[in-house]
TORKOLSE-763320 format. One record per atom (N, C-alpha, C): atom name; x, y, z. Coordinates in Angstrom, 1 decimal, padded with zeros to 4 digits. Layout:
<bapas>
+----+--------+--------+--------+
!  a !     xx !     yy !     zz !
+----+--------+--------+--------+
! CA !      X !      Y !      Z !
...
+----+--------+--------+--------+
</bapas>
This chain:
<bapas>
+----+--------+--------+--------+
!  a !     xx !     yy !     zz !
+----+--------+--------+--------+
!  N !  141.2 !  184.3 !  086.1 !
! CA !  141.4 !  183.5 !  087.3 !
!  C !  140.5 !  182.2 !  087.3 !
!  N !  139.1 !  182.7 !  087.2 !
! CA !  138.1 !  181.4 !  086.5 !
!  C !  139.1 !  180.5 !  085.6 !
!  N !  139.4 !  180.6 !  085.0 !
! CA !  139.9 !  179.8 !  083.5 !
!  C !  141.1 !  179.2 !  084.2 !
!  N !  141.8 !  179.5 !  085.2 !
! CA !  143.4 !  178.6 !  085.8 !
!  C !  142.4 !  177.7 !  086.7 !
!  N !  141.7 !  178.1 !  087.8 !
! CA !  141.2 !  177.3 !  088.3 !
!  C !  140.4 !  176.0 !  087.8 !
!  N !  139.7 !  176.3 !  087.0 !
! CA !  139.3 !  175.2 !  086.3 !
!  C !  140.6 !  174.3 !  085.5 !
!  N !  141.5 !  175.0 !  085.1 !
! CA !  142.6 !  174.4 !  084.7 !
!  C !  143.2 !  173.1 !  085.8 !
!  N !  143.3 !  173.6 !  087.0 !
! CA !  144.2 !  172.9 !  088.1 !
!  C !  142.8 !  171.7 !  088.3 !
!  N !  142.0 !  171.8 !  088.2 !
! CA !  140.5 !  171.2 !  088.6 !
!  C !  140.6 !  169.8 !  087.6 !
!  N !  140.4 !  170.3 !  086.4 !
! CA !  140.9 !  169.3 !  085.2 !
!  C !  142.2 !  168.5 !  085.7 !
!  N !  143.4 !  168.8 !  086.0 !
! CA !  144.6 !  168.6 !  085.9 !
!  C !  144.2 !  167.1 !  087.6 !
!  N !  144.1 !  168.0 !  088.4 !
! CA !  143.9 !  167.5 !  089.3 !
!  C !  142.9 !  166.1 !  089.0 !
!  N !  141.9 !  166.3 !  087.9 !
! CA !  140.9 !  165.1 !  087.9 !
!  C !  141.5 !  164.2 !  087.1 !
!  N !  142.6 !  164.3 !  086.5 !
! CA !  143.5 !  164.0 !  085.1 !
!  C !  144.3 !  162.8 !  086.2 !
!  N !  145.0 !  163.5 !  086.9 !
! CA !  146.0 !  162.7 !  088.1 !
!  C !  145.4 !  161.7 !  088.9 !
!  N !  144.2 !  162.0 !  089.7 !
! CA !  143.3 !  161.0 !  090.3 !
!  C !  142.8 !  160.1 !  089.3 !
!  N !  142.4 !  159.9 !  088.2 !
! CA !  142.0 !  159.2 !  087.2 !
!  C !  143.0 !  157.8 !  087.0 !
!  N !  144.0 !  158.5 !  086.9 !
! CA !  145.4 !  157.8 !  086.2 !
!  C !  146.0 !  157.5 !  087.1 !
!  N !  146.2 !  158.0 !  088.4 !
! CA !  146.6 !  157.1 !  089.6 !
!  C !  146.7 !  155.5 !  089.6 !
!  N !  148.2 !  154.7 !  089.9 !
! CA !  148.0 !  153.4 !  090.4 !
!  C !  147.5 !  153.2 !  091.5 !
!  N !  147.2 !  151.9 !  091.8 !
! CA !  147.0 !  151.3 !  093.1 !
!  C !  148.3 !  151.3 !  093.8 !
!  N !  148.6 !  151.3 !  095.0 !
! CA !  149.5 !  151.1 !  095.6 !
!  C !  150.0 !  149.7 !  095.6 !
!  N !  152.1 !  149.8 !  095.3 !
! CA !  152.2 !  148.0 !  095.3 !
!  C !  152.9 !  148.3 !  093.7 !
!  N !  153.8 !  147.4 !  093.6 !
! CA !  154.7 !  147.4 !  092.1 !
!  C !  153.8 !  146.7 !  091.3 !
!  N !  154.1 !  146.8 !  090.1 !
! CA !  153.1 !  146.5 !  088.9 !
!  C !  153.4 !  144.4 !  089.3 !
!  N !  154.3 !  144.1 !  089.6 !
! CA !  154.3 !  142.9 !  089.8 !
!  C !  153.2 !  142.6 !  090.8 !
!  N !  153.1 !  142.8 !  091.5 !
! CA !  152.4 !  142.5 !  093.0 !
!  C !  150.9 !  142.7 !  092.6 !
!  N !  150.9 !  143.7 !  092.1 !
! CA !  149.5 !  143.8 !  091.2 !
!  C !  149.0 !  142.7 !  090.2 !
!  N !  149.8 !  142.3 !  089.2 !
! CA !  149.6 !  141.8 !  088.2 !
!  C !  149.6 !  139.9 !  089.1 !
!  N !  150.4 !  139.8 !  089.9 !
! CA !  150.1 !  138.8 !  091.0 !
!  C !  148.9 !  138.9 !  091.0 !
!  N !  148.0 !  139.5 !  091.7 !
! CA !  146.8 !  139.3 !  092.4 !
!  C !  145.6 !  139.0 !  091.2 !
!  N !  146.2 !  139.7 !  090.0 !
! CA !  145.3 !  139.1 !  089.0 !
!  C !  145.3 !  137.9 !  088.6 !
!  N !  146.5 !  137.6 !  088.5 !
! CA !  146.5 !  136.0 !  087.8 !
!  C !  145.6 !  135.2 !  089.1 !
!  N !  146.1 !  135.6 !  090.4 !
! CA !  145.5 !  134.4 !  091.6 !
!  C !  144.1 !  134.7 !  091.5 !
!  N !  143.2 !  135.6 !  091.7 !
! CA !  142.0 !  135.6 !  091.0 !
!  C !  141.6 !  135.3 !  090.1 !
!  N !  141.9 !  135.2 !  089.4 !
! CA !  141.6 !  135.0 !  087.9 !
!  C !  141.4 !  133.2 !  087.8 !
!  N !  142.5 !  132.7 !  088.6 !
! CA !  142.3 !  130.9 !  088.8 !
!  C !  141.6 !  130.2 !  088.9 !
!  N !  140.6 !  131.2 !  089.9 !
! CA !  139.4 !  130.1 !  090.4 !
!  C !  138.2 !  130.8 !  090.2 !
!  N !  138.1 !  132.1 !  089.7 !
! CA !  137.2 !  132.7 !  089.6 !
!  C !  135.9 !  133.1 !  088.1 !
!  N !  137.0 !  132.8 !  087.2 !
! CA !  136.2 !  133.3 !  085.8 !
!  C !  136.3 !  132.3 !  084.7 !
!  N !  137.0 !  131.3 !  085.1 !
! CA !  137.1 !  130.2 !  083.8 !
!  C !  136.2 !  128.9 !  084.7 !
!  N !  135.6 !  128.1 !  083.8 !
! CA !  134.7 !  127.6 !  084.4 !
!  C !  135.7 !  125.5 !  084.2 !
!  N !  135.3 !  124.9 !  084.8 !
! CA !  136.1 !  123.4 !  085.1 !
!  C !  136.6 !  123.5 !  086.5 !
!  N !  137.5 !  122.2 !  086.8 !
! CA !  138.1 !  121.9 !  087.8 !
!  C !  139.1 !  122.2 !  088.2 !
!  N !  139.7 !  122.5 !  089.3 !
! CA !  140.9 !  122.7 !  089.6 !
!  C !  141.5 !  121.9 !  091.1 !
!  N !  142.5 !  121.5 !  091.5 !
! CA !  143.2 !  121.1 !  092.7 !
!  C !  143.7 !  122.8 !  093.2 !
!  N !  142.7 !  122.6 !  094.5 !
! CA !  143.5 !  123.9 !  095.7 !
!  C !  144.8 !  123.4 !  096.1 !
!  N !  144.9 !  122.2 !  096.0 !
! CA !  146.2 !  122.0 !  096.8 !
!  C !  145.9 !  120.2 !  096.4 !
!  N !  147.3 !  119.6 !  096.2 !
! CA !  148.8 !  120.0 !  095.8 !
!  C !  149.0 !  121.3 !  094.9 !
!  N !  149.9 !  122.2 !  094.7 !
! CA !  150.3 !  122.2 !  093.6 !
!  C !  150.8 !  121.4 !  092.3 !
!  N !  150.5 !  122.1 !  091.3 !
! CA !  151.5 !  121.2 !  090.0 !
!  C !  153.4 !  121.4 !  090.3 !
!  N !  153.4 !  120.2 !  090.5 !
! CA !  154.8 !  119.9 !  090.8 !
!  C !  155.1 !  119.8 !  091.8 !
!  N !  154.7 !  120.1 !  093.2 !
! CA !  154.7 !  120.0 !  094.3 !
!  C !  155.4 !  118.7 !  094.7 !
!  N !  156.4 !  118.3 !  095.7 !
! CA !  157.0 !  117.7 !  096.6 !
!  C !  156.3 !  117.6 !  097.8 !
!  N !  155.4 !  116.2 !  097.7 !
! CA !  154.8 !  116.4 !  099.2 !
!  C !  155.4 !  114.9 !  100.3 !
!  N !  154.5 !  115.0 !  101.0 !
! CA !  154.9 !  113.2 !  101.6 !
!  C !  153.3 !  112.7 !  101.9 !
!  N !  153.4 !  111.7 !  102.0 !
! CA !  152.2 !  110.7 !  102.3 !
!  C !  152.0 !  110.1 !  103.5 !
!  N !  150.8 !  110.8 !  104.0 !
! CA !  149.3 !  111.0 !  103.0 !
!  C !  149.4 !  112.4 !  102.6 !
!  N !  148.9 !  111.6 !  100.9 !
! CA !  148.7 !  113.5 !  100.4 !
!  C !  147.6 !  114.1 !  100.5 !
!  N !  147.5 !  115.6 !  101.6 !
! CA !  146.4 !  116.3 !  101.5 !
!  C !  146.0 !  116.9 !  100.0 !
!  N !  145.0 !  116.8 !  099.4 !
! CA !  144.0 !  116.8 !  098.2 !
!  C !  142.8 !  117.6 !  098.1 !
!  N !  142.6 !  119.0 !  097.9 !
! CA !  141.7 !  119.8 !  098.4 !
!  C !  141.3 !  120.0 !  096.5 !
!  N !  140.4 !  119.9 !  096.2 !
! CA !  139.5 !  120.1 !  095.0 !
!  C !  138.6 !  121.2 !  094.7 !
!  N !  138.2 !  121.7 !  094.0 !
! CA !  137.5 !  123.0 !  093.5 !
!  C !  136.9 !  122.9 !  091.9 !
!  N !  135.4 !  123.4 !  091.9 !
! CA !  134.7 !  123.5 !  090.8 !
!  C !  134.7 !  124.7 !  090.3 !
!  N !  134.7 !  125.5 !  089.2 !
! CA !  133.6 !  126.5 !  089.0 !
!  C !  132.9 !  126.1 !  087.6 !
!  N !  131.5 !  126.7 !  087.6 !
! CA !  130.8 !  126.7 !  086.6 !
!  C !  130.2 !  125.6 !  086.7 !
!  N !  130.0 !  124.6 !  087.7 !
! CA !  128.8 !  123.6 !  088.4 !
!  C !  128.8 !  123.9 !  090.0 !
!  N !  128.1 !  122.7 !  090.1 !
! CA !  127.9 !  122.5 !  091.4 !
!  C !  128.8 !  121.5 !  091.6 !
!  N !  128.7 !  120.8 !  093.1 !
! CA !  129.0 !  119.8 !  093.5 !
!  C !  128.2 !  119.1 !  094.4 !
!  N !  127.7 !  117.5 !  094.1 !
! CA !  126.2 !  117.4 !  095.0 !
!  C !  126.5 !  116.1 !  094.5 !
!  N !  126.0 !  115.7 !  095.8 !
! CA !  126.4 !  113.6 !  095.9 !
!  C !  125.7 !  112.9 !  094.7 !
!  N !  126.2 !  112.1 !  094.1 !
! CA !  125.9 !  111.1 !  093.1 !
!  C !  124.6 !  110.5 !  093.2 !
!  N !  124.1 !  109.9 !  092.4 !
! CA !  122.6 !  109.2 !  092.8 !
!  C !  121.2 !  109.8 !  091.5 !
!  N !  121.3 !  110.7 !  091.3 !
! CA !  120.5 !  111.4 !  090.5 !
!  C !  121.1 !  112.2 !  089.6 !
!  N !  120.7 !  112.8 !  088.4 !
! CA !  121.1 !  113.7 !  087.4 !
!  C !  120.4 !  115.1 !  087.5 !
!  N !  121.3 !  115.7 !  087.7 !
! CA !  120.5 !  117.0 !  087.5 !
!  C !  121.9 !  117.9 !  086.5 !
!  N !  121.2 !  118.9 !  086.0 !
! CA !  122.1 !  119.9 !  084.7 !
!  C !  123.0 !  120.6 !  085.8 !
!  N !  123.8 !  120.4 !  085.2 !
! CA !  125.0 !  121.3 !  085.9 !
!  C !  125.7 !  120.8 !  087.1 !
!  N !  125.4 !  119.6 !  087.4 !
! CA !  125.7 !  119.7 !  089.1 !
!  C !  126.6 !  117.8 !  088.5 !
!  N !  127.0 !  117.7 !  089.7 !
! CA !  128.2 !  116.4 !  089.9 !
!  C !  129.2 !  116.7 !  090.6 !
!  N !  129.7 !  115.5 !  090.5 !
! CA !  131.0 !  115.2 !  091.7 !
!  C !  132.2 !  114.9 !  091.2 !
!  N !  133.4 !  115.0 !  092.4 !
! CA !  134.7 !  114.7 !  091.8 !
!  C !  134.8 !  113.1 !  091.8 !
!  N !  136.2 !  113.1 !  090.6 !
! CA !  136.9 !  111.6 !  091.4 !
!  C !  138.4 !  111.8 !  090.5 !
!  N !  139.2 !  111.1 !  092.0 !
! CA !  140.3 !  111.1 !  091.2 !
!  C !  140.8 !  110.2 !  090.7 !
!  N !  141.7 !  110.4 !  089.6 !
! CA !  142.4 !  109.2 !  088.9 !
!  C !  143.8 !  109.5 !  089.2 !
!  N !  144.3 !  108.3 !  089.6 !
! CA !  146.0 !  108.2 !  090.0 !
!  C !  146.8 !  108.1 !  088.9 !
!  N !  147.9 !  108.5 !  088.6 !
! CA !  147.9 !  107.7 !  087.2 !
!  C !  147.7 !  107.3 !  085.9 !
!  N !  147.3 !  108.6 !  085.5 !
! CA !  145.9 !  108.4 !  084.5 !
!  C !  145.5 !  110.0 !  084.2 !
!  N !  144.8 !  109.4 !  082.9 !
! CA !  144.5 !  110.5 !  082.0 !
!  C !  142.8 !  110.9 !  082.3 !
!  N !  142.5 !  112.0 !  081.4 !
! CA !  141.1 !  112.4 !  081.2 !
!  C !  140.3 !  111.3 !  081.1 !
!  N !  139.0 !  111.0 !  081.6 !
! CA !  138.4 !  109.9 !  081.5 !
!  C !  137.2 !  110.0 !  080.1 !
!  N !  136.7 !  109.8 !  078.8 !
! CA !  136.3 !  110.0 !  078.1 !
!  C !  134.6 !  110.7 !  077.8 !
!  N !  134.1 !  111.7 !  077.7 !
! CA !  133.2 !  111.9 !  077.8 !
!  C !  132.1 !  110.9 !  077.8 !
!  N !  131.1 !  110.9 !  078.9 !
! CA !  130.0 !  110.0 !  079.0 !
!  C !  130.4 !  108.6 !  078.8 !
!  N !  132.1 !  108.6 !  079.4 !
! CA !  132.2 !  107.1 !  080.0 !
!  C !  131.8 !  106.9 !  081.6 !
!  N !  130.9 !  105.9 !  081.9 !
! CA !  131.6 !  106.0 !  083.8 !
!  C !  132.7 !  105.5 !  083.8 !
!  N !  133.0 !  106.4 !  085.0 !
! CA !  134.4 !  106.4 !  086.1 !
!  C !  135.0 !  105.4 !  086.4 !
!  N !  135.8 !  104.7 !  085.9 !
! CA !  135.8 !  103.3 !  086.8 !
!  C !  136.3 !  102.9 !  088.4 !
!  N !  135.5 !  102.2 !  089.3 !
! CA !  135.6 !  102.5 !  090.1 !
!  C !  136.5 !  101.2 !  091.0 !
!  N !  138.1 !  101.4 !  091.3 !
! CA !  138.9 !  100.7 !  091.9 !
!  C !  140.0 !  101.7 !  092.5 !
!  N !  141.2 !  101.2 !  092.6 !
! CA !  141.9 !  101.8 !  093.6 !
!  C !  143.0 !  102.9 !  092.8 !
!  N !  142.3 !  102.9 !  091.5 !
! CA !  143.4 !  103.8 !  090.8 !
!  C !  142.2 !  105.3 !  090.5 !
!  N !  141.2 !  104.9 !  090.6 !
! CA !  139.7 !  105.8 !  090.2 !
!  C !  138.9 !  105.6 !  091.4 !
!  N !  139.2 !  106.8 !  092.1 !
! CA !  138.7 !  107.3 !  093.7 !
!  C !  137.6 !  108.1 !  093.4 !
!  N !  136.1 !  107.6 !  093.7 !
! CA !  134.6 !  108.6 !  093.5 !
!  C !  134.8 !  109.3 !  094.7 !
!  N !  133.9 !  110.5 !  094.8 !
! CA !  133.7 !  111.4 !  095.8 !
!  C !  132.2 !  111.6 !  095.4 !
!  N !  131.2 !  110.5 !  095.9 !
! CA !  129.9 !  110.3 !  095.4 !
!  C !  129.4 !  111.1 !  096.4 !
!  N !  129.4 !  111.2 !  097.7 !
! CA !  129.2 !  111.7 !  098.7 !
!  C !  129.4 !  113.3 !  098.4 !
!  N !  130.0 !  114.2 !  097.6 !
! CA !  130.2 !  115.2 !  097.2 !
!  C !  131.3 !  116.2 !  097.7 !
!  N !  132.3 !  115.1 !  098.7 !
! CA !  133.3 !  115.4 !  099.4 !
!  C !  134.5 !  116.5 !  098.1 !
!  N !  134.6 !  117.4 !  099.1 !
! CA !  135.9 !  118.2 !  098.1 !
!  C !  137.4 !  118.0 !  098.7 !
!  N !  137.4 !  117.4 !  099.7 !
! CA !  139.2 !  117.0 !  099.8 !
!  C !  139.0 !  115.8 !  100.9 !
!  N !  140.6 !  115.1 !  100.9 !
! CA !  140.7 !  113.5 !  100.8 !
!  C !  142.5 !  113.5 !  101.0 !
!  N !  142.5 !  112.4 !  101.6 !
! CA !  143.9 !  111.8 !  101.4 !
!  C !  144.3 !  110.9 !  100.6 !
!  N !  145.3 !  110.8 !  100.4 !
! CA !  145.6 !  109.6 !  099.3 !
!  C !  147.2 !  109.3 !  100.0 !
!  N !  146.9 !  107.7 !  100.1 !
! CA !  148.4 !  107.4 !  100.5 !
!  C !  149.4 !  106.8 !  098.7 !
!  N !  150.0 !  107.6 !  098.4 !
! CA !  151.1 !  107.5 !  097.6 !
!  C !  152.3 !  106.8 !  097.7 !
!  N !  152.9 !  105.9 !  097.2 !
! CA !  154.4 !  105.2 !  097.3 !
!  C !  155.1 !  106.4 !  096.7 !
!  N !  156.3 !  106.2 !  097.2 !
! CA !  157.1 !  107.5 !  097.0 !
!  C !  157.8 !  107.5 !  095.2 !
!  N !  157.8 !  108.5 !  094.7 !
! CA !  158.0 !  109.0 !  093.2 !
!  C !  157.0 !  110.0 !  092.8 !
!  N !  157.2 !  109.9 !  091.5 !
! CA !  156.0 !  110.6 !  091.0 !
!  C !  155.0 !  110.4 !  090.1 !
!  N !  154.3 !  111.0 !  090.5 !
! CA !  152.4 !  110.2 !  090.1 !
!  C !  152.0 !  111.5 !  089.4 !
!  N !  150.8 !  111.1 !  088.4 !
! CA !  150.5 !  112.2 !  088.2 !
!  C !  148.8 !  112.4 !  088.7 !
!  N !  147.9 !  113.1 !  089.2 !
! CA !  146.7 !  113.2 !  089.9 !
!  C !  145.6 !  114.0 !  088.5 !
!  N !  145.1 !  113.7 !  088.6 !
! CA !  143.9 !  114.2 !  087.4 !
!  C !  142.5 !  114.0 !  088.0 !
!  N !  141.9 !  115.3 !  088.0 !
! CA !  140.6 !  115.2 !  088.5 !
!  C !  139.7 !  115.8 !  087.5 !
!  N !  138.7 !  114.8 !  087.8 !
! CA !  137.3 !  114.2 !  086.7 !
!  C !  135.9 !  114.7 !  087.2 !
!  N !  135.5 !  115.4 !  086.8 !
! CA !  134.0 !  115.9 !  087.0 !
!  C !  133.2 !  114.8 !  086.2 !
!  N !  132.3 !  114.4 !  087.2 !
! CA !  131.5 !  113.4 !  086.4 !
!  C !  130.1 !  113.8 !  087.0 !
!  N !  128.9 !  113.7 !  086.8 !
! CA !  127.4 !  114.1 !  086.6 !
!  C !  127.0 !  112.8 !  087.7 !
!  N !  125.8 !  112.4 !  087.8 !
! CA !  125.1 !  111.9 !  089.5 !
!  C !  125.2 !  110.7 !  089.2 !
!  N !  125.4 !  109.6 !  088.0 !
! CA !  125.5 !  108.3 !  087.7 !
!  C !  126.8 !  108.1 !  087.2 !
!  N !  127.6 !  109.1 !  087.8 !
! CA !  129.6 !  108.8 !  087.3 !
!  C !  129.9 !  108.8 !  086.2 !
!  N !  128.8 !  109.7 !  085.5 !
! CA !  129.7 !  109.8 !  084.1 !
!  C !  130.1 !  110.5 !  083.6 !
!  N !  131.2 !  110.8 !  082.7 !
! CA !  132.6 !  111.6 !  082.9 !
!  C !  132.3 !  112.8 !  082.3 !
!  N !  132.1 !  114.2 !  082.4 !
! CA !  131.7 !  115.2 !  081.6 !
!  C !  133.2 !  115.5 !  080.6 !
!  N !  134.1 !  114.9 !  080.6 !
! CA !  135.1 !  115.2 !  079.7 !
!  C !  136.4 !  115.4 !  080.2 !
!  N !  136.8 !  115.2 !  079.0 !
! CA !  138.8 !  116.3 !  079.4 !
!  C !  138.2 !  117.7 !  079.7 !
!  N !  137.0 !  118.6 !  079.4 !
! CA !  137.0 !  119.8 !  079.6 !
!  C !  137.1 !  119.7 !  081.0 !
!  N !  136.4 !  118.9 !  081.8 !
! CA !  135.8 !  119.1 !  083.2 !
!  C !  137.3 !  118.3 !  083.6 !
!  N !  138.1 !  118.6 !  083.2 !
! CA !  139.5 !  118.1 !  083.8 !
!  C !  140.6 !  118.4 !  084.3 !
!  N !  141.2 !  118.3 !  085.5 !
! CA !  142.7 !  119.0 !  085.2 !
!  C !  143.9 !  117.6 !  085.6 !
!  N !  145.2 !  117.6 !  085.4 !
! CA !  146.1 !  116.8 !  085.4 !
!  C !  147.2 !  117.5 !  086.4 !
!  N !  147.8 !  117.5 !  087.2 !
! CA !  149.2 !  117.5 !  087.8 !
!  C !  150.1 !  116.6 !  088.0 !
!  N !  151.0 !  117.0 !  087.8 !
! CA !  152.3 !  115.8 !  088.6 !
!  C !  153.0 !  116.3 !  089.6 !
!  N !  152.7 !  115.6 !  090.9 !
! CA !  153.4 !  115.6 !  091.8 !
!  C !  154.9 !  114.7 !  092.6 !
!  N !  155.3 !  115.3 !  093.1 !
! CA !  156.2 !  113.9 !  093.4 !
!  C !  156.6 !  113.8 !  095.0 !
!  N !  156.2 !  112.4 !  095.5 !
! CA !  155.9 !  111.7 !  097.1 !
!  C !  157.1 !  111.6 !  097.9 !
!  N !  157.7 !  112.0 !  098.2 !
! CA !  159.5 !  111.5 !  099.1 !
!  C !  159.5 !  110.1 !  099.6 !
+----+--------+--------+--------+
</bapas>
């Protein structure tokens, strides 16, 4: 009798072990990728637009770091800097400054979202991590979308 009970004890620890989470393997496997976005690879990303997104103008523009900071321009410190976006336009070249006009928008101030008035088509938006004197930490610290304005 010892020896079944221990049997069903095992069996039973066997089943709780190996148990899914509740929810289809899709819905699951969802929740990893959206985690996974913003939380364990280190650069920039846009919370919003999406890539490919259809919006209208002004476009809401919400930005996101991981693996620095984000802290107003003016000074150099390791790890830390600000966004800016380029309209238009590609990665800005490491340890170039940003250039600053109406196509390369600083967020010196250490702002993470912004409007931008867009003429209707499509543009593509690319955001640039640059360090406390605007200078460009690379295509790594980069991301690119294309959106398109109605």
């Amino acid at each position: 009798m010892k020896k079944i009970i221990l049997g069903i004890s095992v069996i039973s620890m066997m089943f709780a072990c190996n148990s899914k989470p509740a929810g289809t393997n899709e819905e699951i496997n969802q929740e990893v990728v959206e985690g996974a976005a913003s939380s364990n690879e280190a650069g920039v990303f846009f919370r919003s637009p999406e890539e490919g997104a259809t919006v209208t103008s002004p476009v809401k523009v919400e930005m996101g770091v991981e693996g620095m900071t984000v802290e107003p321009a003016g000074e150099l410190h390791e790890g830390k800097g600000h966004h800016h976006i380029v309209i238009d336009g590609g990665a800005i070249p490491k340890g170039t400054v940003v250039p600053a006009d109406s196509l390369n928008i600083h967020f010196g101030k250490g702002q993470t979202e912004t409007t931008l008035d867009l003429s209707p088509g499509k543009h593509t938006l690319t955001l640039q991590f640059a360090d406390g004197l605007h200078q460009s930490y690379g295509e790594e610290w980069s991301k690119t979308i294309e959106i398109t304005v109605e």
